[in-house]
C-alpha positions in Angstrom: 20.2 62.5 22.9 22.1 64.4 26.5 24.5 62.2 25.9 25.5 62.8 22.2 25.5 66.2 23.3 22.0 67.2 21.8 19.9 70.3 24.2 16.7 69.6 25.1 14.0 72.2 25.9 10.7 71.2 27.5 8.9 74.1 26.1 7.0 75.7 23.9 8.4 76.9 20.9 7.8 79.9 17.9 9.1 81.0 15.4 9.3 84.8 15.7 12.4 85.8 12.7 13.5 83.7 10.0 16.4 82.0 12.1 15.1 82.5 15.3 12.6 80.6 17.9 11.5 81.8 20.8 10.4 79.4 24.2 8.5 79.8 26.6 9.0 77.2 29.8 6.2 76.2 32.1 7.3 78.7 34.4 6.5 81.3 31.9 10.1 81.9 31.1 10.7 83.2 27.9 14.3 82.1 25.5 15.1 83.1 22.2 17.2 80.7 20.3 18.6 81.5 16.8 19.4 78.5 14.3 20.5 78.3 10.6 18.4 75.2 10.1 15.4 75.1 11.4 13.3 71.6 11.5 9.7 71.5 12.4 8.5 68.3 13.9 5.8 68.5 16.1 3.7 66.2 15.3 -0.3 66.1 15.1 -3.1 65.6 17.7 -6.5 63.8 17.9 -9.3 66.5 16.4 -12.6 67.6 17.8 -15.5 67.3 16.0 -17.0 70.9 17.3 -20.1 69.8 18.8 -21.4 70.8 21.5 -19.5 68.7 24.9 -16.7 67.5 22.9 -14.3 69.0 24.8 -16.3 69.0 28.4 -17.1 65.4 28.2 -15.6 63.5 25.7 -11.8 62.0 25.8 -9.2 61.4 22.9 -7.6 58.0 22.0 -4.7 60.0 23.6 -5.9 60.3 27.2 -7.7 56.6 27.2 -4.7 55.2 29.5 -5.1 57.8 31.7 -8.0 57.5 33.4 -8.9 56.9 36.5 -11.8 54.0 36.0 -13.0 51.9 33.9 -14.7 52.9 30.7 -17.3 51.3 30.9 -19.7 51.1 27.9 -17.8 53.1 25.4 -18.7 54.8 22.1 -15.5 54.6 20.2 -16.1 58.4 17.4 -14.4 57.2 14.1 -12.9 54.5 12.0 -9.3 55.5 12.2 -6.5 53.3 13.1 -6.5 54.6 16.7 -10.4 54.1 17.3 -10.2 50.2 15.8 -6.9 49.9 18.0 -8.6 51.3 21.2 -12.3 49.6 19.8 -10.2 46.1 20.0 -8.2 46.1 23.3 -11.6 47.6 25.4 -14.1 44.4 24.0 -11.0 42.3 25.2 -11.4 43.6 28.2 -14.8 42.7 28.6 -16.4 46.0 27.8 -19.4 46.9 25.7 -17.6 49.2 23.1 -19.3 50.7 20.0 -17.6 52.1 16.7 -19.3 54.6 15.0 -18.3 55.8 11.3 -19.3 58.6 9.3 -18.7 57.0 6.2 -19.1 53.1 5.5 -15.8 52.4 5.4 -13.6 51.9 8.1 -9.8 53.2 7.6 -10.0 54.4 3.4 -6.2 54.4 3.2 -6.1 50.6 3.6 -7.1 47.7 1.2 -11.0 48.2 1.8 -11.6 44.2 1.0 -9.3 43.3 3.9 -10.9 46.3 6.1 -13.8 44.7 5.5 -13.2 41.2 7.0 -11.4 43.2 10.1 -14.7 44.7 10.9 -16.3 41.2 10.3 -13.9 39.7 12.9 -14.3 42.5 15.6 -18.3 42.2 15.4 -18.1 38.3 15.9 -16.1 39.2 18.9 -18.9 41.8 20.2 -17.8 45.1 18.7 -20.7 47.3 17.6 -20.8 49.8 14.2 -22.7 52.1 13.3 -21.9 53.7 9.6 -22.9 57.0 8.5 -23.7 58.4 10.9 -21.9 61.5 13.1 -21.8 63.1 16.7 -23.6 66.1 17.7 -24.1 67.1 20.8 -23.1 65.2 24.5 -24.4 65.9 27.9 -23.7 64.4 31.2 -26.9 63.0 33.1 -25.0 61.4 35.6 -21.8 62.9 37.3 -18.6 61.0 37.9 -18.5 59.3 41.7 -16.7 56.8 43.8 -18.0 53.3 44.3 -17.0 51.8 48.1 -15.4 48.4 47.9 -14.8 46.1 51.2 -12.1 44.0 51.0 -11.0 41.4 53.5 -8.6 43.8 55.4 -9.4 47.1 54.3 -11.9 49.3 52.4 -10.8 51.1 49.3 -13.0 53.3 46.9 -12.7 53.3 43.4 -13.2 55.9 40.6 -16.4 55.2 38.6 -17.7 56.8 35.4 -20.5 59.5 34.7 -23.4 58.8 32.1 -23.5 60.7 29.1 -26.0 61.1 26.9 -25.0 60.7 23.3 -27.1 62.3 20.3 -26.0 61.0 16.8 -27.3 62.2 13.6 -27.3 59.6 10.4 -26.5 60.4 7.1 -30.0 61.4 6.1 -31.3 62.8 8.8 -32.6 60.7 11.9 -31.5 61.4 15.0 -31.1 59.0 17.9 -29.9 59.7 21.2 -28.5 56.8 23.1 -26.3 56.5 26.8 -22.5 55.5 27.4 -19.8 56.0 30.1 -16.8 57.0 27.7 -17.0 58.3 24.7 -13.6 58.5 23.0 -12.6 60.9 19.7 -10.7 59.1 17.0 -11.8 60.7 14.1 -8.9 61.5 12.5 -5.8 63.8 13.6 -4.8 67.5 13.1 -1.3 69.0 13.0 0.3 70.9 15.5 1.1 73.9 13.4 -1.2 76.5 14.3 0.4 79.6 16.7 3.9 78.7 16.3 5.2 81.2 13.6 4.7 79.9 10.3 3.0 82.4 8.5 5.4 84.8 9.7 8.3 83.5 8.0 6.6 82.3 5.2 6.2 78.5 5.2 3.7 77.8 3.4 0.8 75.0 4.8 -2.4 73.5 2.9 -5.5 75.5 3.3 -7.3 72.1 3.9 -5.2 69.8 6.5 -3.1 72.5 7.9 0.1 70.4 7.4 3.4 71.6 5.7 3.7 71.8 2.0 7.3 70.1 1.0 9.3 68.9 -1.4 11.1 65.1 -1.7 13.5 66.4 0.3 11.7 67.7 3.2 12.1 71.4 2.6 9.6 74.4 3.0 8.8 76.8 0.7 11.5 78.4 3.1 14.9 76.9 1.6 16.8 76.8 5.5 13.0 75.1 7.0 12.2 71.7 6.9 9.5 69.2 8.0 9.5 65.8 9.2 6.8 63.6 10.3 3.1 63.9 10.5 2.9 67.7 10.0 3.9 66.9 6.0 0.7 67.7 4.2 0.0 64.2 2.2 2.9 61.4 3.5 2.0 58.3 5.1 3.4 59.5 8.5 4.1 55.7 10.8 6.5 56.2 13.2 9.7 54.5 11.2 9.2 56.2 8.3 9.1 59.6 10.2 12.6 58.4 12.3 14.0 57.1 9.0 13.2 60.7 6.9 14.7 62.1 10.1 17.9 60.4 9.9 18.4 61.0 6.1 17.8 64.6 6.6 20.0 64.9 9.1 22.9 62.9 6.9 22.1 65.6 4.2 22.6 68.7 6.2 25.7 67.9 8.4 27.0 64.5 6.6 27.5 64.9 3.0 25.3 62.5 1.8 22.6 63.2 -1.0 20.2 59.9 -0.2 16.9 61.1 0.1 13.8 59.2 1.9 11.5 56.8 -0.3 8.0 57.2 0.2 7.1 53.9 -1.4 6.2 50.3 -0.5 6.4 51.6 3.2 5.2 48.6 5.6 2.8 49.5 7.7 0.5 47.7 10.9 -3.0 47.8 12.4 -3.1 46.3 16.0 -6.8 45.4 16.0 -7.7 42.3 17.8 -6.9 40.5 14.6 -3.4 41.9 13.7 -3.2 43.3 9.9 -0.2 44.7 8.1 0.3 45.9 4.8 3.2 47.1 2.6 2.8 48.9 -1.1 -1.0 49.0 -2.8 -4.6 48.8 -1.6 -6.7 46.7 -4.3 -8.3 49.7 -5.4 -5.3 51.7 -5.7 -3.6 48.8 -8.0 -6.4 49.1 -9.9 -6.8 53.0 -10.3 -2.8 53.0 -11.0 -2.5 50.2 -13.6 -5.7 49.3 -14.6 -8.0 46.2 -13.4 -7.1 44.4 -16.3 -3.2 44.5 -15.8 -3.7 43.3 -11.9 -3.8 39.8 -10.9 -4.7 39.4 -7.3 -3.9 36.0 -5.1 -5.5 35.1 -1.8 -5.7 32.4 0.4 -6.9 32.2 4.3 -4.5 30.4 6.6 -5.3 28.5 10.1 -1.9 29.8 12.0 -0.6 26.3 14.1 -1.2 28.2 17.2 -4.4 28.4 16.6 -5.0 24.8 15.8 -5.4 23.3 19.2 -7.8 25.3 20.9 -9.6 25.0 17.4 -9.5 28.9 17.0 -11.5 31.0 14.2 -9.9 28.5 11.5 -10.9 30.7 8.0 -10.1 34.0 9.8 -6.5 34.7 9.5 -5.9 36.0 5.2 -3.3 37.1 3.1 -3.3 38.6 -0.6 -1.0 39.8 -3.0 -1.2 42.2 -5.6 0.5 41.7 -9.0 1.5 44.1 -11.5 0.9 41.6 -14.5 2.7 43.3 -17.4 6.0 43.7 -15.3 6.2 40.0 -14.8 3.5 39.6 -12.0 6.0 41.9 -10.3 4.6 42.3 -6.2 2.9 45.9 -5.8 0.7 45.1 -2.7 1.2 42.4 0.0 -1.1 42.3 3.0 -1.6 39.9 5.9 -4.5 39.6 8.2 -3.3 37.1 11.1 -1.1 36.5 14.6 2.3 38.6 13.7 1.1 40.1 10.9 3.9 43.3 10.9 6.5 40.8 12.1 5.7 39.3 8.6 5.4 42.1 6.3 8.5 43.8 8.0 10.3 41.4 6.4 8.6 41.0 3.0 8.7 44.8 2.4 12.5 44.5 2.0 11.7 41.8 -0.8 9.2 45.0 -2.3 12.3 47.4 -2.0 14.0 45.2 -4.7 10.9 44.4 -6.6 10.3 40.9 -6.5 7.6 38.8 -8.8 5.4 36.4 -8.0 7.9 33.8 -9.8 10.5 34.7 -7.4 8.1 34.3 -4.5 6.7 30.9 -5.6 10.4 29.9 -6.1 11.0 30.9 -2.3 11.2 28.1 0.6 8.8 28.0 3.5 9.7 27.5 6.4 7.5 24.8 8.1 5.2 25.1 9.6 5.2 29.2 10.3 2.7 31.3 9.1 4.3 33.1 6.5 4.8 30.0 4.6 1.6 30.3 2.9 2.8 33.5 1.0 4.6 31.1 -0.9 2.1 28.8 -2.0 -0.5 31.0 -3.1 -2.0 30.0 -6.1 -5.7 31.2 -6.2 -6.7 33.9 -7.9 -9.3 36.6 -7.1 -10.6 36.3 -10.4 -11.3 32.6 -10.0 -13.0 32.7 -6.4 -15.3 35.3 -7.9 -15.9 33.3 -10.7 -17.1 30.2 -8.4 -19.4 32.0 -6.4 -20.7 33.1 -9.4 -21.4 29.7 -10.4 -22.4 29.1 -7.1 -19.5 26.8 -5.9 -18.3 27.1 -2.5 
């Protein structure tokens, strides 16, 4: 960006006129900077639940990589993308890591079915979950020390954890109190839009989230302020699609160009030990949009090749798609559970841009003997497989 010429401030910044900022460096040095356009994209952070020793002895998904020490035995606060992600990589590592949920569902915004078997996968693998339940108060019984370790040459100490002392509170009632090392927050995110001017020149936020109200073309209720990224109140917000709005913006204001940023079929990825990606409609949302009836769903696990010598978790890997029946079995939803998965659906969401059927799909090559070739051989239906465990087939 220095080298296209672009100013960068590390600072804080707010909004103090309707065209002007003012910063404030580390240093406590205070700028005033006045703009015609002004664009607001600061982001979001991991929120606190407000119980008592959240903020004392608790850590976010955020500062995981920056400790000192091992976690240790680790209760992982909420079902979000970030807590699964962190959840996966610590039980790789050996650890002893617990997800707990407030609801029984893990991640709502993706297909719940295919949620569902990722939670099945991670608990084979020796993640714990606890649903419905929440946090409410952590102390520490045991402060943070340093172990002494002899080596052959020299002796080093290392960082080691505290013990904490965890009390959770389930849905109707009970309370149990249980002890951990690390206990990381990844219940959700917040916006970073509080204290930086936006009620002063009238940008208007939801009363619930916090994030920016806007329009399809990222403006304000302030016609010269605009929004990009996770502080938009009710946008998917994955990195590419926040860099992509970004650019398209920018092309509007100083390029000429009218294209604005769609929102749709936007592919998206889960890095849980068992990758998942997704582009377009949950099952659930196929079926609220269009009607169960008018949805035709096709599934089929997969054993990648990879996978087939050291005989690995053969009816784990999974992939559905979702088909709008009316519109010619046109593709609405298309999700992969499986090695690669977003390498996969990256480049199956362009075939969603130009809204290919199921036909089209069938009458589509695979390349042997790649994963992604079984997208084109799918030829189960939901509907069926229900129907034979109804009859009790397997």
């Amino acid at each position: 960006m220095k080298e296209c010429g672009v100013a960068y401030l590390h600072a804080r910044g707010e909004m103090v006129a309707p065209h002007a900022v003012e910063v404030m460096d580390a240093a406590g040095r205070k700028t005033r900077l006045s703009a015609e356009t002004l664009v607001i994209a600061t982001g979001d952070r991991p929120r606190y639940p407000g119980v008592p020793g959240d903020r004392e002895h608790c850590i976010t998904s955020d500062d995981l990589f920056s400790l000192a020490h091992s976690p240790g035995r680790t209760l992982v606060v909420g079902g979000s993308a970030e807590g699964l992600e962190c959840a996966g990589f610590l039980s790789g590592l050996g650890l002893e890591v617990t997800v707990m949920s407030l609801t029984s569902d893990l991640q709502p915004q993706f297909d719940q079915k295919v949620a569902q078997k990722i939670e099945n996968h991670m608990f084979v693998h020796g993640v714990n979950f606890i649903h419905q339940h929440s946090l409410s108060k952590v102390e520490q019984i045991e402060a943070c020390g340093r172990d002494i370790i002899s080596g052959v040459s020299e002796t080093t100490s290392q960082v080691t954890s505290g013990k904490l002392s965890v009390i959770i509170t389930s849905k109707d009632g009970q309370i149990k109190q249980e002890e951990f090392d690390t206990v990381v927050l990844a219940a959700g995110r917040e916006a970073c839009t509080r204290d930086i001017g936006l009620e002063l020149v009238g940008v208007n936020c939801s009363r619930y989230t916090s994030r920016i109200l806007v329009d399809e073309r990222e403006q304000t209720s302030v016609d010269h302020v605009y929004a990009v990224g996770s502080v938009q109140h009710g946008g998917l917000s994955p990195t590419g699609l926040s860099v992509r709005a970004g650019t398209l913006l920018a092309r509007r204001l100083y390029g000429g160009d009218v294209t604005t940023c769609d929102y749709s079929n936007v592919p998206t990825v889960l890095f849980t030990p068992l990758e998942y990606a997704a582009c377009g409609l949950s099952e659930d949302r196929a079926n609220l949009t269009f009607g169960e009836a008018n949805i035709e769903v096709y599934h089929s696990h997969y054993w990648p090749l990879e996978w087939t010598v050291p005989a690995r978790n053969k009816n784990s890997c999974y992939v559905k798609i979702i088909c709008h029946i009316p519109d010619h079995e046109r593709v609405v939803g298309l999700h992969v559970m499986g090695p690669n998965a977003g390498d996969i659906v990256q480049g199956f969401a362009v075939a969603m841009k130009c809204g290919f059927t199921k036909q089209q799909l069938d009458a589509t090559v695979g390349i042997h003997p790649v994963s992604a070739k079984v997208l084109t051989t799918l030829t189960l239906t939901q509907r069926v497989s229900e129907a034979m465990m109804v009859r009790g087939n397997c």
